[in-house]
N, C-alpha and C positions, 0 to 999 in steps of 0.2 A: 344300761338303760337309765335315763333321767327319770328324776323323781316325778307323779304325778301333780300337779301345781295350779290349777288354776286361776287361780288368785292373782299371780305376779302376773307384770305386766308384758307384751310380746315386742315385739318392733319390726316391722320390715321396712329393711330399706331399701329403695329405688333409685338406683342410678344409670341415668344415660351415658350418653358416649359423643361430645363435641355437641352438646346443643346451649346455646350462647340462650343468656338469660331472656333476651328481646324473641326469644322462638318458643312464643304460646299464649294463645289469644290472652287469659287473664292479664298479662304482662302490657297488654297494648297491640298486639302486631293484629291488624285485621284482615287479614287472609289464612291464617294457619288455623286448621281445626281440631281445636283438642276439646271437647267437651269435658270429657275427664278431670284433666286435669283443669280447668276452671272450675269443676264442681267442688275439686278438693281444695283450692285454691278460696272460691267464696266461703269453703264452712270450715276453712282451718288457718293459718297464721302462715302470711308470707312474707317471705324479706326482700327488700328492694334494694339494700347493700349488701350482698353475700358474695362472697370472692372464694377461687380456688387457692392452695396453694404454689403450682407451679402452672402455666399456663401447657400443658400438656398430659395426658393420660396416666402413664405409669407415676411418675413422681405423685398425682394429684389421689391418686390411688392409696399408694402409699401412706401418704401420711393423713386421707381418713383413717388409715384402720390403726396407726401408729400413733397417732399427735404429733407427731415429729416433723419438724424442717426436712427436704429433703438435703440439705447440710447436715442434717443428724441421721438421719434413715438411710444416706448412698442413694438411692435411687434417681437422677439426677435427666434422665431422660425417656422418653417410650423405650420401651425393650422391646430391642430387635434380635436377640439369640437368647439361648438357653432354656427353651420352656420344654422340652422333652429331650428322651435319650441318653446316650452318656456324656453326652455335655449339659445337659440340666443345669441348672441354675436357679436356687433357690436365695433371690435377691431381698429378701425379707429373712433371710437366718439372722439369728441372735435378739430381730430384732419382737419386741412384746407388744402381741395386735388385742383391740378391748376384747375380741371374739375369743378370745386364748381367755379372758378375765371371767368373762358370762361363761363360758362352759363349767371353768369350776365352780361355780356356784350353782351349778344343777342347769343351766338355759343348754339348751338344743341350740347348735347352731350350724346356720345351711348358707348354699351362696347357688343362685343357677344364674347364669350367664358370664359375663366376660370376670377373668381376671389379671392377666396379662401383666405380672408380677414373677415371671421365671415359671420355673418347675411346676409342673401341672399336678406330680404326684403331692407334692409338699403343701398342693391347699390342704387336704386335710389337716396340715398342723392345726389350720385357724379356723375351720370348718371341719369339725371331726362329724358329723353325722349325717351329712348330705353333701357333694358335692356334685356339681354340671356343668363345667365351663367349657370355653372355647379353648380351642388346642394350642392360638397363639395371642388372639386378641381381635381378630380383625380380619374381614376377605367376604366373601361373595354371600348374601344372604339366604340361599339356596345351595343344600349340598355342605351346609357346613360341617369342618369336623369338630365334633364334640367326645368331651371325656367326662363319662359320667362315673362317680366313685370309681374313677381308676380304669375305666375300660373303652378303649378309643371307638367312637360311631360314627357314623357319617349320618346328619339326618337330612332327610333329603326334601324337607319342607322349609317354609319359610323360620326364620332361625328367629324373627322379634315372635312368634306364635310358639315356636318350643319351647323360648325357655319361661314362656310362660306356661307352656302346660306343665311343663315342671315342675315350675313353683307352685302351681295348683296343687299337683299331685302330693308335693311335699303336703302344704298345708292341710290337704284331707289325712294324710297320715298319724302329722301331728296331733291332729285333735282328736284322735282315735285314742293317742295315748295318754291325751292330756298333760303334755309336757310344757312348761311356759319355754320359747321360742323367739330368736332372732334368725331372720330369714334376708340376706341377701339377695334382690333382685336387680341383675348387671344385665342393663341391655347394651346390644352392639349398638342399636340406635341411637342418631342418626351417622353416628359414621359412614365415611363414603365409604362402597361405591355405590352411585346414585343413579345411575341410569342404565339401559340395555337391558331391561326387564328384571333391576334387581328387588323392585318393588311392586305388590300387588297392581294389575293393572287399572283397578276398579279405584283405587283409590288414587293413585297419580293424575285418571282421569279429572279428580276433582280439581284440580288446579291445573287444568289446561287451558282455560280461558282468564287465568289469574294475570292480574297485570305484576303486582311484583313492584309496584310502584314505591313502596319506602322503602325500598334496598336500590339507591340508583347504580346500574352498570354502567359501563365503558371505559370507567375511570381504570387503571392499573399502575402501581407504585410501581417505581422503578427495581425494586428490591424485593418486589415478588415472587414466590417460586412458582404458585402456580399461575399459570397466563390465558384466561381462557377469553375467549372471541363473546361477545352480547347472545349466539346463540345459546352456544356451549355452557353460559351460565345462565340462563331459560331455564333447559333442560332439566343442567343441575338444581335448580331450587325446585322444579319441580318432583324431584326425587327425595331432596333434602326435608320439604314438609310433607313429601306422601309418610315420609320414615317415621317423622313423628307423629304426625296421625293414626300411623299403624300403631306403632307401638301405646301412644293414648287408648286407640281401642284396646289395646292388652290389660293397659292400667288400667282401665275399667275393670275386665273380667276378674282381674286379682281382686279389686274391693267389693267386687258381687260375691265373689267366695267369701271372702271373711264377713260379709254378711250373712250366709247362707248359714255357715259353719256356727254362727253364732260369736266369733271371735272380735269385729269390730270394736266394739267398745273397748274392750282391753287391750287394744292393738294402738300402738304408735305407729302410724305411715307415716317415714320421710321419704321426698323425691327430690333429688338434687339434680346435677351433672357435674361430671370430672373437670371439665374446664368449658371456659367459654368456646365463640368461632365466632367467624367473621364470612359474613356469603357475599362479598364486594364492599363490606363496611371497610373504610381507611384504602380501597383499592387492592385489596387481599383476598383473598379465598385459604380460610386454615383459623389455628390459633396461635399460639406464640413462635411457631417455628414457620409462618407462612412465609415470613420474611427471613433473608439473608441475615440479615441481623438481628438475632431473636426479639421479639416483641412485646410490650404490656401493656396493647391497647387494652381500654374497659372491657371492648367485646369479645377480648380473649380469654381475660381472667374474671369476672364477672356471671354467675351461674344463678341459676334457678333453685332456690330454695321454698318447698311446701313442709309444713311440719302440721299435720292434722291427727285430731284423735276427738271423735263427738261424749260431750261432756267433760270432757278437760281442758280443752284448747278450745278458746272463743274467737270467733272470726274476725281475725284483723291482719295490718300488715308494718312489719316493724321494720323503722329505720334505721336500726343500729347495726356496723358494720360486724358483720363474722364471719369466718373465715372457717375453713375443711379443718385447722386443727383446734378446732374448740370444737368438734363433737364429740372425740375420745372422751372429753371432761364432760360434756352436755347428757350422753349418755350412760355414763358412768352413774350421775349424779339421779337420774331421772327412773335408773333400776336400783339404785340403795348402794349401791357395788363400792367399793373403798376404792379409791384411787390410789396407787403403787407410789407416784410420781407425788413428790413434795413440793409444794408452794417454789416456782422458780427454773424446776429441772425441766420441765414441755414450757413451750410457747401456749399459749391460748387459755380461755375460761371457760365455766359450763355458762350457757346462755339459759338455763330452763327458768331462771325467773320469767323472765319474757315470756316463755310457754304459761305459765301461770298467772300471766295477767298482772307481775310484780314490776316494781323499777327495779334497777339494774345502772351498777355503774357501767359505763357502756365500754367496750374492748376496746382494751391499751390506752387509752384516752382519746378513744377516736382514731385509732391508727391501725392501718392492717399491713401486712409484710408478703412479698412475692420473689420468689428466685427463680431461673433457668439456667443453670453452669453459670457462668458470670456474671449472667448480667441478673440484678435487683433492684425491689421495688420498695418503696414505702408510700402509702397512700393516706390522706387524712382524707374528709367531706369536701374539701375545698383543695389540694394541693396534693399532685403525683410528683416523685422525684425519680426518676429511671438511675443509676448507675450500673456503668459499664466496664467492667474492670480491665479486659481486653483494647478494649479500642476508645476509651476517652471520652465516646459519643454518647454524652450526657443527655437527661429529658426533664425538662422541669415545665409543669404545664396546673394551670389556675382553671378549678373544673368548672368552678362556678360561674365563668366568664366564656370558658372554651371546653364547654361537653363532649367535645368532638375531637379535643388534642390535635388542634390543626395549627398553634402555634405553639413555638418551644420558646420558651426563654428564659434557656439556660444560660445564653452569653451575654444577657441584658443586665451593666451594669449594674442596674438597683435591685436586681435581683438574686447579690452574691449575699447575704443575709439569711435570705430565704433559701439560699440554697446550703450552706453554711449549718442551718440549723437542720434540713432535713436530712443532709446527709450525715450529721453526728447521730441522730436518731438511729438513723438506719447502720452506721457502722456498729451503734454501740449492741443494738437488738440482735446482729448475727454473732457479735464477738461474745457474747453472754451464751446462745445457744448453739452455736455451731460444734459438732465433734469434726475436730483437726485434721481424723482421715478421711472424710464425707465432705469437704471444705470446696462447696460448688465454686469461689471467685477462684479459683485457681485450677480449674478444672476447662478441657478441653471440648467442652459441648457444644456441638453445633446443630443440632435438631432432626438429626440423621438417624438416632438410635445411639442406647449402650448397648455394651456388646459382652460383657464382662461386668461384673461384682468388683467394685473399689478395692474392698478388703482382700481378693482373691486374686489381685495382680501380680502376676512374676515379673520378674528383669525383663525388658525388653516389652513388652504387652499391653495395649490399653484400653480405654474402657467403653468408647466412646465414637463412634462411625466419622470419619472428619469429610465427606465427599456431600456435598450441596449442590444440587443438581436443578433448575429451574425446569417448570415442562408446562406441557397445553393440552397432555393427557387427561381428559374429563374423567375417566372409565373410573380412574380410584385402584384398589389395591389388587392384586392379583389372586386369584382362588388359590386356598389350600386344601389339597384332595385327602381325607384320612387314607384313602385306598393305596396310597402310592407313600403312606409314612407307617412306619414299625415301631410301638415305643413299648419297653418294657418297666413293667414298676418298678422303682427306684425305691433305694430306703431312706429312712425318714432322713431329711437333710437339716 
């Protein structure tokens, strides 16, 4: 049992699931209703540069809780096997998550919703006192199967409303014991699927007469997987913002608790998302894997960042760019905790000057970094460089001029200088932190799933699902029924 503590500080953190930085009123979008998060947004600190590190779930996952590149962590695409049974796969062994950091030092630490990082038994490694997650990451919002500390359920309610009862329920616990406390909350939201009543009906209701007007349809890249007709993507976005509205109602009831509880003040709320999305922006429907050839538009890698705490954090919004692996450092730095990693060995800095209202030399010197298997990014304020180690098909694009990445020019002679320099930038930043057997440019990733742990490859075997299928399936994933799956507890992996 953790020592009693109230003193130190708590944190919970809130992450969605594919919701592109541009999806929440605060942000600009006027049709989507989050009052929530605009409340937390107006009385706390947002960032209008905050990038994922891979534009996809598991990898981006990943290397919050790690610091790490997914070229250093393996993780390298959504995971699509291993999360129960005796194929288990715990794709996070060996590697040291901050949550593993806070426990020994006495913090409580819990996770309810999605993890979708392998093995289900093996969250407790990084979550030893509460866990509630989804069984695979992803499927029907109703009838979800959940594994709560180890014991498979099927809950048969809406699944953004459980696991916030959860997190309630934890936090009433917690504060019974008075243990200082990091509390994960992973919603599925908005992940699809979006429609055929997988969302409350009262609340899709509310955007049925929405026009949808700053998302234009019709348009579709040629290289899009999914292809859906002007109705078909109606429907969808009318799903897509009920999800987040649902879940905003959630986020409210979490910060009505810690107000109740008396815990607010001393509590860090961050809400982020795993990665960006695109609802027709660029002629896409997804994020970096919408396209055949994986992608790094803004709206895919680009996420919502709120960091509130009333009386520490004064309401503003900062423009300096950072990125998912400068939290490991941000929070480390922000609970007192010693950071393991020496000046050099993780990518990223802790940004809590910022929180405190200080200057700050600002991250890498303006420069953030992105990968998906081969293909990488480097982004300054003014200039994206795409390379693609696979197929040649370069991106070099001037934001300040073209917000929209609608011209490349990359093959414009005067623009081999410029390209020249950012690609030295960007070879030199992976050659420094990349581990050799996690080495995404040389990796087979097509945006289909891993299938397999890097490290854990035999002769013949690979890691990585190669089959890219384009479709006009609105519906999204298919349900996973716990009733019809058997998984037994696994040892520590």
């Amino acid at each position: 049992m953790k020592m009693k503590d109230q003193k130190r500080p708590n944190i919970v953190f809130i992450l969605s699931d594919d919701q592109g930085a541009w999806a929440a009123r605060y942000a600009g979008n006027k049709h989507i209703i989050t009052p929530n998060l605009d409340q937390l947004a107006n009385s706390g600190m947002t960032f209008s540069n905050s990038f994922c590190a891979s534009p996809v779930c598991s990898p981006a996952r990943a290397t919050i809780l790690t610091g790490k590149m997914p070229s250093q962590h393996g993780v390298q695409d959504w995971i699509r096997k291993g999360h129960y049974g005796e194929e288990a796969i715990d794709y996070l062994r060996g590697q040291l998550t901050f949550p593993e950091l806070l426990s020994k030092v006495g913090y409580e630490c819990a996770i309810s919703g999605k993890w979708h990082l392998g093995d289900v038994h093996a969250v407790k490694n990084r979550f030893p006192d509460h866990t509630y997650v989804h069984l695979k990451g992803a499927g029907h919002y109703y009838n979800a199967p959940m594994v709560k500390n180890g014991e498979l359920i099927e809950e048969p309610g809406y699944v953004t409303d459980c696991i916030t009862d959860d997190a309630i329920g934890y936090l009433n616990d917690v504060a019974q014991r008075g243990a200082p406390f990091y509390l994960s909350v992973h919603y599925t939201a908005p992940h699809n699927p979006w429609i055929d009543g997988e969302h409350p009906e009262e609340i899709v209701k509310l955007y049925e007469d929405c026009s949808f007007d700053d998302i234009p349809q019709g348009f579709i890249r040629e290289d899009a997987i999914y292809r859906y007709d002007e109705q078909d993507a109606r429907e969808c976005l009318k799903g897509y913002y009920a999800a987040i509205t649902a879940m905003d109602q959630n986020i409210g009831r979490i910060i009505a608790e810690l107000d109740k509880l008396g815990l607010r003040e001393n509590t860090l709320v961050i809400f982020t998302s795993d990665n960006g999305f695109n609802c027709g922006h660029h002629g896409v429907w997804g994020k970096g894997n919408a396209t055949k050839s994986l992608n790094m538009f803004d709206t895919s890698i680009k996420v919502p960042l709120i960091i509130n705490q009333p009386g520490f954090i004064k309401p503003s919004n900062a423009e300096a760019m950072v990125s998912q692996y400068d939290y490991f450092h941000m929070i480390l730095e922000y609970l007192g905790i010693a950071n393991p990693y020496k000046n050099g060995l993780l990518p990223g800095k802790s940004f809590l000057p910022l929180l405190k209202g200080e200057k700050m030399q600002e991250h890498e010197s303006l420069v953030v970094y992105d990968e998906y298997g081969p293909v990488r990014m480097i982004r300054t304020k003014e200039w994206k460089y795409v390379h693609r180690y696979e197929t040649g098909m370069h991106e070099l694009y001037c934001l300040t001029e073209d917000p929209n990445e609608e011209s490349n020019l990359f093959d414009l002679p005067e623009m081999e200088a410029k390209v020249t320099e950012l690609r030295s930038q960007l070879c030199n930043w992976f050659r420094h932190y990349t581990d050799e057997k996690f080495d995404g440019s040389v990796q087979t990733v097509r945006g289909n799933g891993q299938i397999n742990a890097l490290n854990l490859l035999k002769e013949g075997e690979i890691a990585f699902d190669l089959n890219r299928q384009a479709t006009t399936d609105p519906k999204g994933d298919p349900s996973i029924k716990a009733g019809s799956i058997v998984i037994a507890p696994q040892a520590d992996r």
